[in-house]
N, C-alpha and C positions, 0 to 999 in steps of 0.2 A: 472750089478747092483753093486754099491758101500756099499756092505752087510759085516760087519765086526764082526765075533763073536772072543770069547777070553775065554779062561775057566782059573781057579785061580787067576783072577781079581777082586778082590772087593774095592766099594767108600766104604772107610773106614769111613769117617766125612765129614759134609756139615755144613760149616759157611758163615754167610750174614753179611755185614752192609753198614751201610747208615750213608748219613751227619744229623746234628742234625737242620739243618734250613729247616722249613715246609715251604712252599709256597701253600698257598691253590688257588681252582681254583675260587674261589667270588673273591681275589682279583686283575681280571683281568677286572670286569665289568664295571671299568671305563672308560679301554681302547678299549672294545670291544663290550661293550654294556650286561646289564642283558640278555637278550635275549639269543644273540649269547653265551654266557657261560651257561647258565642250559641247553638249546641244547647238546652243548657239552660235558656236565658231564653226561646227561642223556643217550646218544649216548655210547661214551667210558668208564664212569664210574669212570674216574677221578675225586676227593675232591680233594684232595692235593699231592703230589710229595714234594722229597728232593733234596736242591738245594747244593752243591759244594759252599768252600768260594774260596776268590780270589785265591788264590795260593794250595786249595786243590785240586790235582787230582786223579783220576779213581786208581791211584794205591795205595795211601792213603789209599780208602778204602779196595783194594784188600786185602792190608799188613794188616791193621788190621784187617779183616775175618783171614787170617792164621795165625795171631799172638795167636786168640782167638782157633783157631785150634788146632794148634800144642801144647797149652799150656794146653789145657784141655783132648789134649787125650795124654799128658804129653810125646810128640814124640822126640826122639832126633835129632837134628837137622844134624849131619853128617849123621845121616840116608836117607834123601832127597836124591836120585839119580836122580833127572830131577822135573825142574818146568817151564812150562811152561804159558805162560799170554797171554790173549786174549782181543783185545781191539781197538778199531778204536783213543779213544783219548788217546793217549801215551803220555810220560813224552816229550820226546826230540824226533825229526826227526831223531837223532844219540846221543847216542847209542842206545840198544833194552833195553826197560821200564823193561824186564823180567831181564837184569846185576843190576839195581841199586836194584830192589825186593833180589834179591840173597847179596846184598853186607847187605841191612839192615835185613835182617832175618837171617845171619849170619852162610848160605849155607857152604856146604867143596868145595873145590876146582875138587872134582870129580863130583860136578852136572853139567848138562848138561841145562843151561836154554834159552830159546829163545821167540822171541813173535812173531804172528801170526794174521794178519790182519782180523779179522772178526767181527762180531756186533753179531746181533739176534741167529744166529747160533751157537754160540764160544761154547757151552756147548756140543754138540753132537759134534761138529768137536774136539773139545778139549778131549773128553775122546777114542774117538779114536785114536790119535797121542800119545797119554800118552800109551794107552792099548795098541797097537804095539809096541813103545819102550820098555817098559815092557814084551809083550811077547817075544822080542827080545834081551833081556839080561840080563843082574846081576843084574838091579836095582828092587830094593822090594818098596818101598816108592817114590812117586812120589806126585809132588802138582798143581795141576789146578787154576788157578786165572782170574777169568775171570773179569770185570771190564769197566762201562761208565762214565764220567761228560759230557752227553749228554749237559745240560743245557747249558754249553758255545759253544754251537755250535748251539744253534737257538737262532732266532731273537724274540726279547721280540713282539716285532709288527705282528709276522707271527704267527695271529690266528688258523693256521694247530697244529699246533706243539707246541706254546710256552708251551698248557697247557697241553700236554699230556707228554713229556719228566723229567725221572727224572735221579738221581743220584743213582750211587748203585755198591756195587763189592760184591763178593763171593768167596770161597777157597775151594775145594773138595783136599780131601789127599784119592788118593787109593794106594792100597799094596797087594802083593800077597800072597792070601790066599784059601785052598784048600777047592774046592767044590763050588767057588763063580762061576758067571757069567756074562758077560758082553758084548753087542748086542750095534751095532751101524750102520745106514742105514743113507748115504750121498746123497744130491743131490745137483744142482748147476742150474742157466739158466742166462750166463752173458749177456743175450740179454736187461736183465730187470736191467743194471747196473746202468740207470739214475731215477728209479723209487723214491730210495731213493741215496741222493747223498751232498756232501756239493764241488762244483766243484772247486774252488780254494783251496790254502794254500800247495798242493802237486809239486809235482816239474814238470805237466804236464805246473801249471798255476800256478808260485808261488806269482808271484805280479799284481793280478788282482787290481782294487781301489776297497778299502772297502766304496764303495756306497749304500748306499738304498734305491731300488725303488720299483714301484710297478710291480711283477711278472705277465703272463697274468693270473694266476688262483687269483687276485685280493689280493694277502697277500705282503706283504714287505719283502723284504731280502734282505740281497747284497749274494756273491760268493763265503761267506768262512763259511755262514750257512747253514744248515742242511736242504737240500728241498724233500718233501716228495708225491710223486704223488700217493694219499688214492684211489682213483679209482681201477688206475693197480695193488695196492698193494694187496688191497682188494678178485679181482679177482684172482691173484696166489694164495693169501691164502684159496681162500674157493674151490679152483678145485687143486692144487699139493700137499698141504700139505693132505687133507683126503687120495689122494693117495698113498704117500709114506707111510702115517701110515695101510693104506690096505697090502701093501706089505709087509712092519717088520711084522705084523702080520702073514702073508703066511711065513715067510724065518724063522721066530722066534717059532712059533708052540704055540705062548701062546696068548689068546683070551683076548679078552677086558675086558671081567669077572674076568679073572684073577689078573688084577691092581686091587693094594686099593689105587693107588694112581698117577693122571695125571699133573704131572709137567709142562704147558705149556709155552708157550714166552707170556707174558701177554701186548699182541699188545694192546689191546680194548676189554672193556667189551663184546662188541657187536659179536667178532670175535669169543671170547671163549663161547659165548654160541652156536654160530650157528657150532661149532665144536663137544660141549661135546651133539647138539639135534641130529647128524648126525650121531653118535657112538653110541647112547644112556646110554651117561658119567652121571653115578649122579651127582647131583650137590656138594654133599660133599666130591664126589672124586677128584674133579678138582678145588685144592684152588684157590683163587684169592685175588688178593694184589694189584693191579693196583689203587684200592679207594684210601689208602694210599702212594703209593708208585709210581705211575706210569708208564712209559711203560721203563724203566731201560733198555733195549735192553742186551744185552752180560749176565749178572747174573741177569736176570728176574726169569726163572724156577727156577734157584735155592733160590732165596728171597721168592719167594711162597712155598718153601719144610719146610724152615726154619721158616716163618710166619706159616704153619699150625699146623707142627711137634717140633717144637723145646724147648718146653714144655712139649713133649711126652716121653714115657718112657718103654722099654721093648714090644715094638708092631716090626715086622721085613713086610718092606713094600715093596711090590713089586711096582718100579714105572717107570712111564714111561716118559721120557722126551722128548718132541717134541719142537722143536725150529725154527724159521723161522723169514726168512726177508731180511735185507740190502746185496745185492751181485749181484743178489737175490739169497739166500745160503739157504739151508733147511737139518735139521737131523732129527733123532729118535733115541731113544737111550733107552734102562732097564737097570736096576739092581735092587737085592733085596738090601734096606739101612737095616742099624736097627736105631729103632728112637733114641736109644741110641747116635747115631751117628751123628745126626743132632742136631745143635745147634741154638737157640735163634737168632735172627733176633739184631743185635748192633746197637748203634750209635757212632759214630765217629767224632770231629773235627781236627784228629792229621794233622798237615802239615810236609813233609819231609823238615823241612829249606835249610839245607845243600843245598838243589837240586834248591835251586829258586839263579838263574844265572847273575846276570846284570851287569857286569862289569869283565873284564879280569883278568886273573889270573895267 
């Protein structure tokens, strides 16, 4: 079992933000029929999602969660010993999206930063790599950024997904601090690697034609979209994921009673309730943000710590992060935060200029 504890680990601050353009889900009923859209909202729980401008991406928002971080809990910035980024839509195919984060936050030359291919999972895989690096050296300060611009990677026409995908990043800063604790339970099944998938653009298939037809589950896509089979997805979620969180529970020693607080991957309304009926999760323990925000994949859990808590003050929360999805890759993960620590939920239209490329140099 991929069971990872760490003692003098603590998420020191949790910052979120999103783009400032709302896309609500009524205005797709023309393309898809009223019908087929309050279905769909009533099903998943999606209103509206935040959409990415042309040339904002995923790490746009990343930088400004840590900007908002680092500045409020007034951290120096040589202090940073490793940041790493987590993200399936990255800046460039070369270099790693985590060099240009490091160059504009203004990193020392002794961090260590790297990026790391994951979606839905990035939060449990990500405080793990962080929390071994850490427990394995000098660094005290470390920054986690996890980050999607899902939107440009589905098809406006591919009723699966157009309306369930939003935009969103987050910045966790943990540091070594005594008496803290910190639990992380990994699992993986690459069998389920086309479940969700966008199969061009990568160097297996890099010049497929960007065509759109129609798929056999009846949606439109071409090869460099974001395809989502909701059936099989469905089913690992509601049989591996109760699992795995059965077993942190056995390896962790601490009961479900014990969270005041369920951080989830905010797949669908539907997922997270047949999860928190199955646990016997209150409903007020287990926010949810997907109404507004939609299924943000990579910094989902953490936009719902920051949408419930980030107005909160002086409460210390024991919570629990369980994350699942595209890989098919799944974690769990606690720590106690202090609400103190968690920050407000941002909006953001900042674009890196510098970084938009078109012409040699």
């Amino acid at each position: 079992m991929a069971f990872f504890h760490y003692d003098n680990i603590k998420i020191a601050g949790v910052a979120s933000a999103v783009p400032k353009q709302v896309v609500t889900v009524d205005s797709f009923a023309e393309e898809f029929g009223r019908e087929t859209v309050e279905k769909f909202s009533k099903m998943t729980g999606v209103k509206e999602f935040r959409k990415t401008l042309e040339h904002q991406t995923a790490s746009d928002l990343g930088y400004a969660a840590a900007v908002q971080l680092l500045d409020e809990k007034k951290i120096d910035r040589s202090q940073i010993g490793a940041l790493v980024f987590i993200a399936h839509s990255v800046d460039y195919r070369r270099p790693a999206t985590a060099c240009v984060l490091h160059k504009r936050l203004g990193l020392s030359k002794d961090c260590a930063a790297f990026d790391i291919g994951l979606g839905c999972s990035a939060i449990a895989y990500g405080l793990q790599v962080i929390g071994s690096m850490m427990a394995n050296s000098d660094i005290d300060k470390a920054l986690l950024i996890t980050a999607e611009s899902l939107t440009k990677m589905v098809n406006p026409g591919d009723k699966s997904v157009a309306m369930l995908f939003g935009d969103g990043g987050c910045a966790m800063l943990l540091e070594k601090k005594a008496g803290s604790r910190l639990d992380v339970l990994l699992r993986t099944d690459g069998n389920g690697y086309k479940d969700i998938i966008a199969p061009a653009g990568g160097y297996r298939n890099m010049y497929a034609p960007r065509r759109d037809e129609v798929w056999p589950d009846g949606n439109i896509r071409n090869l460099y979209n974001t395809y989502m089979n909701g059936t099989d997805v469905f089913s690992f979620t509601i049989s591996e994921v109760p699992a795995a969180i059965r077993d942190f529970i056995e390896k962790t020693g601490i009961g479900i009673e014990d969270y005041d607080c369920f951080a989830f991957h905010q797949a669908n309304q539907y997922i997270s309730k047949q999860l928190s009926k199955k646990f016997k999760i209150p409903a007020e323990k287990m926010p949810l943000c997907i109404d507004r925000y939609g299924n943000t994949s990579a910094p989902a859990a953490a936009i719902a710590l920051c949408d419930k808590y980030g107005s909160t003050r002086g409460e210390h929360i024991r919570t629990m992060f369980c994350c699942f999805g595209v890989g098919l890759s799944w974690g769990v993960a606690s720590a106690v935060i202090s609400a103190d620590d968690i920050l407000p939920v941002i909006e953001s239209d900042e674009i890196f200029e510098e970084g938009i490329i078109n012409e040699p140099f």
